[in-house]
C-alpha positions as CSV (number, residue, x, y, z in Angstrom):
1,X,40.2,-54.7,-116.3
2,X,38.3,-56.6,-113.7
3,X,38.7,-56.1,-110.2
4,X,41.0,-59.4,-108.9
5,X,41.7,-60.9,-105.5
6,X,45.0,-61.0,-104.4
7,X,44.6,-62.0,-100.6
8,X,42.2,-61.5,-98.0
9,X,42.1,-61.9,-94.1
10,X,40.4,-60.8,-91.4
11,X,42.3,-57.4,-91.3
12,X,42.0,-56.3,-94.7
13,X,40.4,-56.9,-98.1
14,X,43.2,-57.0,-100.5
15,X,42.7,-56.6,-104.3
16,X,44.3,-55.5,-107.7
17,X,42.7,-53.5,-110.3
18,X,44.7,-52.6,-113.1
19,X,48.2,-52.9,-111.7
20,X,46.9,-50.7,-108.5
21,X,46.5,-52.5,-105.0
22,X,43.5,-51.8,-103.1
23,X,43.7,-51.7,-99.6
24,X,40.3,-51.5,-97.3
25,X,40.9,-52.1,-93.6
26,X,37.7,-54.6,-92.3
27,X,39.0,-54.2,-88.7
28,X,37.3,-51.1,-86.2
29,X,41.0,-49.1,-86.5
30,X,41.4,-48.8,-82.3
31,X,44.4,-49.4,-80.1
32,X,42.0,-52.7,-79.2
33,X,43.1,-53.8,-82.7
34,X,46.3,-52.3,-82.7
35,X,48.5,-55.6,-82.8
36,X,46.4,-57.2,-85.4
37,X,47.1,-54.5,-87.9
38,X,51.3,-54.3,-86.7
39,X,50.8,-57.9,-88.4
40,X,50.4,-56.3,-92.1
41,X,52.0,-52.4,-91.8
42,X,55.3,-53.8,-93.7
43,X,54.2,-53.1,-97.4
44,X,56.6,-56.5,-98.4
45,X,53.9,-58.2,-96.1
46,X,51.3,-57.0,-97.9
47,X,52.1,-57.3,-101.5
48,X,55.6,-57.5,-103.1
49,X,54.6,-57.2,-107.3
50,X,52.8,-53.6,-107.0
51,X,55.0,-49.8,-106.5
52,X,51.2,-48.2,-105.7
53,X,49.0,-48.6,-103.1
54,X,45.1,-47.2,-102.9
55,X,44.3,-47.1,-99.0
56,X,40.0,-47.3,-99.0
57,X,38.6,-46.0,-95.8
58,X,35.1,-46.0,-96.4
59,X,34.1,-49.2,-94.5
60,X,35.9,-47.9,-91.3
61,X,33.5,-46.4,-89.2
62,X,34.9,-46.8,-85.5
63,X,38.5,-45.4,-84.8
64,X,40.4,-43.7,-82.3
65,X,43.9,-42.4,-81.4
66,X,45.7,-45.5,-83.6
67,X,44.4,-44.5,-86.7
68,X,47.1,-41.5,-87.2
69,X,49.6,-44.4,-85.8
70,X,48.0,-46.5,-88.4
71,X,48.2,-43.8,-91.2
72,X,51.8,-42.6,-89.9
73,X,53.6,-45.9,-90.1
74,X,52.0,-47.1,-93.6
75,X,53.4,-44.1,-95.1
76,X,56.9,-44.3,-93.5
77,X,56.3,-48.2,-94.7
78,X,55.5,-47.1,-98.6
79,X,58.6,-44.3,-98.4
80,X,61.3,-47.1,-97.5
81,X,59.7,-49.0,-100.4
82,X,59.3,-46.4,-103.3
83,X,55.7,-47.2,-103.4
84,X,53.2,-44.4,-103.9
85,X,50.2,-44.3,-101.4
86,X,46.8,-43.0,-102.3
87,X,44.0,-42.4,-99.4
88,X,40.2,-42.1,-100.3
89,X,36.9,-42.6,-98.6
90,X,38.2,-40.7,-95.8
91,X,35.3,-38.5,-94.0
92,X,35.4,-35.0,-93.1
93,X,35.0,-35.9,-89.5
94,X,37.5,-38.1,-89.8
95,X,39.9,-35.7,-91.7
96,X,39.6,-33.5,-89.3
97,X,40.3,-35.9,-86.2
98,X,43.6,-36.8,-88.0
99,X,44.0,-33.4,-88.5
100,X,44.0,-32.3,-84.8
101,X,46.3,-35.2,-84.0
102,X,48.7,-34.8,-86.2
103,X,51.2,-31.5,-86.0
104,X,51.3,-29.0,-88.8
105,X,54.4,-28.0,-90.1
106,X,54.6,-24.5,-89.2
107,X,53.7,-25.3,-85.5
108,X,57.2,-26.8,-85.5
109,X,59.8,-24.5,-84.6
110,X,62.5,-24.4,-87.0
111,X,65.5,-25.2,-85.7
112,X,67.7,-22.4,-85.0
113,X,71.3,-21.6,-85.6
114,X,73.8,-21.8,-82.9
115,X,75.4,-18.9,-81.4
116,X,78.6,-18.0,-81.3
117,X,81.2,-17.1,-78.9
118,X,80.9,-13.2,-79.3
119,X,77.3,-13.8,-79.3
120,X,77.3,-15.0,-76.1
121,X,79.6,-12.8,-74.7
122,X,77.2,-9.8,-75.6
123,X,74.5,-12.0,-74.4
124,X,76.0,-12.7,-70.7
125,X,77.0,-8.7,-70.3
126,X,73.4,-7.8,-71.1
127,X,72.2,-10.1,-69.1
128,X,74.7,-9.0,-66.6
129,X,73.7,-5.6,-66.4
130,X,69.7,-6.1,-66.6
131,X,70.8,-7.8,-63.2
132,X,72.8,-5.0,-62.0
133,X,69.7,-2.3,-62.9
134,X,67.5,-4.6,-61.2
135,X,69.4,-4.7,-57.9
136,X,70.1,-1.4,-58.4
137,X,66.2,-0.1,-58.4
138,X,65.9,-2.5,-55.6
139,X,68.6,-1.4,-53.0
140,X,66.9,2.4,-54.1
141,X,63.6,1.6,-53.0
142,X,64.8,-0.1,-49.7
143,X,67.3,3.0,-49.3
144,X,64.0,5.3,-49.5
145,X,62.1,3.5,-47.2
146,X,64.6,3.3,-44.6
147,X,65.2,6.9,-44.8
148,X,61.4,7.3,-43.9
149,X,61.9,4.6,-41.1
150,X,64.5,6.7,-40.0
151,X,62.5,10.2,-40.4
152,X,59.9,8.2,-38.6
153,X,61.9,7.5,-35.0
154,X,62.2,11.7,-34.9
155,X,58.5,11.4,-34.2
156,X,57.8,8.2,-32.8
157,X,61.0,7.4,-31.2
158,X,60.2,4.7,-29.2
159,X,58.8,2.8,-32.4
160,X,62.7,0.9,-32.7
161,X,63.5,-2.0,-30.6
162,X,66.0,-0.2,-28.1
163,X,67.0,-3.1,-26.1
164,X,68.7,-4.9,-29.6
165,X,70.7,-1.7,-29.8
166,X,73.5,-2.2,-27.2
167,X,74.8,-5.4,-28.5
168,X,75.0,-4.3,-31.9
169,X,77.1,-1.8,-30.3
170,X,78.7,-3.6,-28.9
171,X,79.5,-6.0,-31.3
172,X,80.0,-3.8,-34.5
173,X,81.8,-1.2,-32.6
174,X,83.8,-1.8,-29.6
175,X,84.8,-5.8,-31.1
176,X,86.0,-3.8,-34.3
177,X,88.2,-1.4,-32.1
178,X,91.7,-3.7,-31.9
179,X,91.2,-4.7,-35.5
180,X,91.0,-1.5,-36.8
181,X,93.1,0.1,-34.5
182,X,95.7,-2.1,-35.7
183,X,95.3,-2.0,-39.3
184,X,95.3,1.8,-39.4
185,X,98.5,1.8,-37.2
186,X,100.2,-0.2,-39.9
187,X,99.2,2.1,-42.6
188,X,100.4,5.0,-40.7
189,X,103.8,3.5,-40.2
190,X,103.8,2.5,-44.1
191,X,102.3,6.0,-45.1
192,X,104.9,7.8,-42.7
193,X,107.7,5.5,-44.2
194,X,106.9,5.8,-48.1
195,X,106.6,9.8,-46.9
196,X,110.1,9.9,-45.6
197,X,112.1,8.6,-48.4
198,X,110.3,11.1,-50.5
199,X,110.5,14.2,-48.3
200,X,114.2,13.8,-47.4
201,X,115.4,14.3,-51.2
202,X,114.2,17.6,-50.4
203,X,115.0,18.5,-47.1
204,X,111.4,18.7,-46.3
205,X,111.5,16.3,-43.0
206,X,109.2,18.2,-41.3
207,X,106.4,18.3,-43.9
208,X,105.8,14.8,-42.5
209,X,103.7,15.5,-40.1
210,X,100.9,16.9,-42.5
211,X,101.3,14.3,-45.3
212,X,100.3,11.9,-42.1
213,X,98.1,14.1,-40.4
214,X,95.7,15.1,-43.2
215,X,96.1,11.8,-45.2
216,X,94.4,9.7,-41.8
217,X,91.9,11.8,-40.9
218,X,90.6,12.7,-44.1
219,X,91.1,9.7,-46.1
220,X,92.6,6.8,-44.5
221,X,91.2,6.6,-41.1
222,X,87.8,6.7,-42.2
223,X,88.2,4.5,-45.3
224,X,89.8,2.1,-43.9
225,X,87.8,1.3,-41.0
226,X,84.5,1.4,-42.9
227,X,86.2,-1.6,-45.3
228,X,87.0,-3.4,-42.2
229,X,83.7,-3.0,-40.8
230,X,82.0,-3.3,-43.9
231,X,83.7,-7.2,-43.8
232,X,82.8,-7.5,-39.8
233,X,79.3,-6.3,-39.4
234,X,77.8,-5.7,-43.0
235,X,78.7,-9.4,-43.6
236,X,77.1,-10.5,-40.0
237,X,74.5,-8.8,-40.9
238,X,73.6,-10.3,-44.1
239,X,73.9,-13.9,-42.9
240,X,72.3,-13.7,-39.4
241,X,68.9,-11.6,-41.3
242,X,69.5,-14.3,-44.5
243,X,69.2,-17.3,-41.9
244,X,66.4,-15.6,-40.3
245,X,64.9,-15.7,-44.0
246,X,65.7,-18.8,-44.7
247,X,63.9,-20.1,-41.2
248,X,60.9,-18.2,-42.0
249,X,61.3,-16.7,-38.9
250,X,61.1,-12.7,-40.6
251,X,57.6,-14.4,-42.1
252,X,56.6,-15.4,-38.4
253,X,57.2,-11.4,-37.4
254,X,55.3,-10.3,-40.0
255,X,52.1,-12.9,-39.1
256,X,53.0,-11.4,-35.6
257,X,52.4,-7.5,-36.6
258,X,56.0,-6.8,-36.2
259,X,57.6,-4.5,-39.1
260,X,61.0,-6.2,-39.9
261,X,62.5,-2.9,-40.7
262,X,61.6,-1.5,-37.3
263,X,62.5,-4.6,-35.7
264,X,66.0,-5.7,-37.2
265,X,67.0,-3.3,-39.3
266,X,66.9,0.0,-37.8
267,X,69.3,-1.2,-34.4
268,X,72.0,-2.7,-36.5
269,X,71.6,0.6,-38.8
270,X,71.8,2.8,-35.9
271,X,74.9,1.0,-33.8
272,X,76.8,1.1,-37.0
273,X,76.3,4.9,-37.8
274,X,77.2,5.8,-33.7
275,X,80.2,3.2,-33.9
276,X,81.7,4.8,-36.8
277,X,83.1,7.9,-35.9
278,X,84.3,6.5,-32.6
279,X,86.4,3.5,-34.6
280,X,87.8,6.9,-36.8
281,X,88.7,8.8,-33.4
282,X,90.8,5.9,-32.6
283,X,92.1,5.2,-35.8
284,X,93.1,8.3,-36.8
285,X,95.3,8.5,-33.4
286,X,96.7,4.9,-34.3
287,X,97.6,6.1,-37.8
288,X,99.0,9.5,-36.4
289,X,101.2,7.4,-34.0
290,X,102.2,5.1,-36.4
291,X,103.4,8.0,-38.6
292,X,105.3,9.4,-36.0
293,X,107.1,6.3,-35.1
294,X,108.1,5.8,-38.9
295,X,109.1,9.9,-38.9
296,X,111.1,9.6,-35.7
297,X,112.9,6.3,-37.0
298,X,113.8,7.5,-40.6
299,X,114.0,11.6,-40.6
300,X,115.9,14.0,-38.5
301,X,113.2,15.2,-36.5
302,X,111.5,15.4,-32.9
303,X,108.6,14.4,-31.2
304,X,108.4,18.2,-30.4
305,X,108.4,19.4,-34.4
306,X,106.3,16.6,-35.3
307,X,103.7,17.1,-33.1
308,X,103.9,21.4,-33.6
309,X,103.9,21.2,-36.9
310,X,101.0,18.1,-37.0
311,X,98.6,21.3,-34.5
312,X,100.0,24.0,-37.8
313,X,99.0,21.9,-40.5
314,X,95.6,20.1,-39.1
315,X,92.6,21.9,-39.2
316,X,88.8,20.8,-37.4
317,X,87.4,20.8,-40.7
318,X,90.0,17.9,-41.9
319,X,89.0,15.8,-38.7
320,X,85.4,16.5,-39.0
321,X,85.2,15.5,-43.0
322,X,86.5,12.4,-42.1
323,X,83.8,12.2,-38.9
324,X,81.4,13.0,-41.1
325,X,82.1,10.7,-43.4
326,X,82.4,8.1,-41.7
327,X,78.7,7.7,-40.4
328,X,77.5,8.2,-43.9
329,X,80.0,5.1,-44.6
330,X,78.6,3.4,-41.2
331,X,75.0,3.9,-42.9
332,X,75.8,2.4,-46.1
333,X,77.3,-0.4,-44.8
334,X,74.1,-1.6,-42.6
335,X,71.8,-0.6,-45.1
336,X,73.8,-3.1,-47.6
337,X,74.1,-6.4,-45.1
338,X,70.3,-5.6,-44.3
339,X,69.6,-5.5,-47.6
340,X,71.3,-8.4,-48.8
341,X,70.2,-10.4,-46.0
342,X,66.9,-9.6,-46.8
343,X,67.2,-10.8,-50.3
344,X,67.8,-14.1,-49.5
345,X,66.1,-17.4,-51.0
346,X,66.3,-20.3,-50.8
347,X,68.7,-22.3,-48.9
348,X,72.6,-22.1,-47.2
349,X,73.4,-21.3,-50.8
350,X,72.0,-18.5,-50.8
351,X,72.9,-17.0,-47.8
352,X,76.6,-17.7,-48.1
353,X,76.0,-15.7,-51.8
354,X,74.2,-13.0,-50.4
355,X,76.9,-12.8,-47.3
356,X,79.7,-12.2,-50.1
357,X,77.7,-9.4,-52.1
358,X,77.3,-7.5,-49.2
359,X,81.0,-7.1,-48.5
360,X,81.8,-6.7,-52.4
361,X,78.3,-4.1,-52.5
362,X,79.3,-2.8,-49.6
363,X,83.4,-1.9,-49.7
364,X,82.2,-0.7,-53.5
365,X,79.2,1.8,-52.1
366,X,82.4,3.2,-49.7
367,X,84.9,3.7,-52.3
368,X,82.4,5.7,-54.5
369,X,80.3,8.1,-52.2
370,X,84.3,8.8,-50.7
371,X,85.2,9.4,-54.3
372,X,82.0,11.7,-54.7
373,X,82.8,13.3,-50.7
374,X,86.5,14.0,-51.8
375,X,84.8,16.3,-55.5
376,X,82.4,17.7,-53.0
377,X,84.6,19.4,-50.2
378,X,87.2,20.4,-53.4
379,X,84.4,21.9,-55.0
380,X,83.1,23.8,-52.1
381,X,87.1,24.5,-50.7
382,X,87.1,22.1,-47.8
């Protein structure tokens, strides 16, 4: 059959051949054009009587971005019609111009599942613990270098900042001495008490003295005043060094040739380690009195017994282990609020974050070298 006109405009040449709309744009397809051709993209607009559609492209020569727009919306136009679209005279420059517009299928990611609850539960612990390896191998590396620092001052003594060291002194030991002087009192009256009721089911009054006695200086004394420090100082220490972060004032050291290590960390290391076992002396007489105060008030003893049988049943090596451990604690807990402090980002935030993990980092580092000190001196029958 001959080729007939249906309708023609400025836009497009419109014609019918054999049931079959043609459809050849006359326009230059550019965003120029772009509201002239929004005039005929409705396929109702264009022809109501034919369910197929032959798009000619062969006259359009100039073209930009609007011709996928073009293409786009007169096949989402045919599909809400039912009628069947047919493209020719398209170019293979132009092919491949709509082609690198237009997104492929399989660039599209398909769209995936959602998790469930036990899913993310495994997901958050691995997550978790990836985090806890990484600040792990961190705190390891600055542990090792701080050593070295410390190796360092046998050689080079004068390389530490000396004057810093007396108020840190100051301030994380003889500041923490009523506090923990206090608190290990108390736990010497509660030990001694709880001992009491115990020991005088068996007529073993006495024996008081070195459940006390060896319970404070080995354990208690020293444990308790590293937590108490560990929530004074280690914490100080973590905010004043994170605030110092924060200010960039640790970045205006370094542009200065100052090591930060040498210049903040090692005095606050230092006081803390030579503060330690002087808190313990104290504590462990606080506790001791405290015991003999709940002994003397519950049990049918005397000062005299207690105190004799306290010199039988303690031994240097159980006030020393306790010494001793207490400036390994005293280390730990600087090294931790330096640490922390230096880990810092950010702003207040993260200071106040910081600030908490080194109390929770550092009363956990405590409990577990004492755990590992207490299989150590059973092992080697101290």
């Amino acid at each position: 059959m001959a080729k007939s006109k249906v309708k023609s405009s400025d836009v497009f040449d419109l014609g019918v051949k054999d049931e079959v709309l043609c459809l050849t744009p006359l326009l230059p397809l550019t965003l120029k054009n772009a509201a002239e051709y929004d005039k005929y993209l409705d396929v109702d607009k264009i022809t109501s009587k034919s369910d197929r559609i032959v798009l000619d492209m062969a006259r359009v020569k100039i073209y930009d971005s609007f011709l996928v727009i073009f293409l786009k919306s007169l096949k989402e136009s045919c599909k809400e019609k039912n009628t069947i679209l047919e493209e020719k005279g398209i170019s293979d420059r132009m092919e491949s111009f709509i082609s690198a517009l237009t997104p492929s299928v399989d660039s599209q990611e398909p769209e995936r599942p959602r998790a469930g609850f036990f899913h993310h539960w495994v997901s958050n612990i691995g997550i978790a613990f990836k985090l806890i390896l990484k600040d792990t191998k961190s705190f390891i590396e600055f542990f090792g270098l701080l050593l070295l620092k410390f190796m360092n001052l046998l050689i080079r003594p004068w390389d530490m900042r000396w004057k810093d060291f007396p108020f840190h002194f100051l301030r994380s030991g003889v500041n923490a001495l009523p506090i923990s002087f206090l608190i290990v009192f108390l736990i010497g009256i509660i030990t001694g008490y709880q001992g009491a009721l115990q020991l005088a089911q068996f007529g073993a009054d006495i024996y008081i003295a070195d459940l006390i006695g060896i319970s404070i200086t080995r354990e208690l004394a020293p444990l308790m005043t590293a937590i108490l420090v560990a929530g004074r100082s280690g914490s100080a220490f973590a905010a004043e060094i994170g605030t110092m972060k924060v200010s960039e004032e640790i970045d205006a050291l370094d542009s200065m040739g100052f090591d930060p290590i040498k210049f903040l960390v090692l005095p606050r290391v230092a006081s803390v380690m030579i503060a330690m076992p002087i808190l313990v002396i104290f504590a462990d007489i606080a506790g001791i009195g405290g015991g003999l105060i709940a002994a003397l008030g519950t049990l049918d003893i005397t000062l005299t017994g207690y105190l004799n049988e306290l010199n039988r049943a303690l031994s240097y090596w159980d006030l020393f282990t306790g010494l001793g451990k207490s400036v390994v604690f005293g280390f730990l807990i600087a090294t931790v609020g330096c640490f922390r402090g230096l880990q810092v980002k950010g702003g207040a935030e993260s200071v106040g974050r910081f600030t908490t993990a080194s109390v929770v980092s550092g009363v956990l580092l405590i409990i577990l070298s004492d755990a590992v000190f207490t299989f150590i001196f059973q092992v080697i029958g101290i």
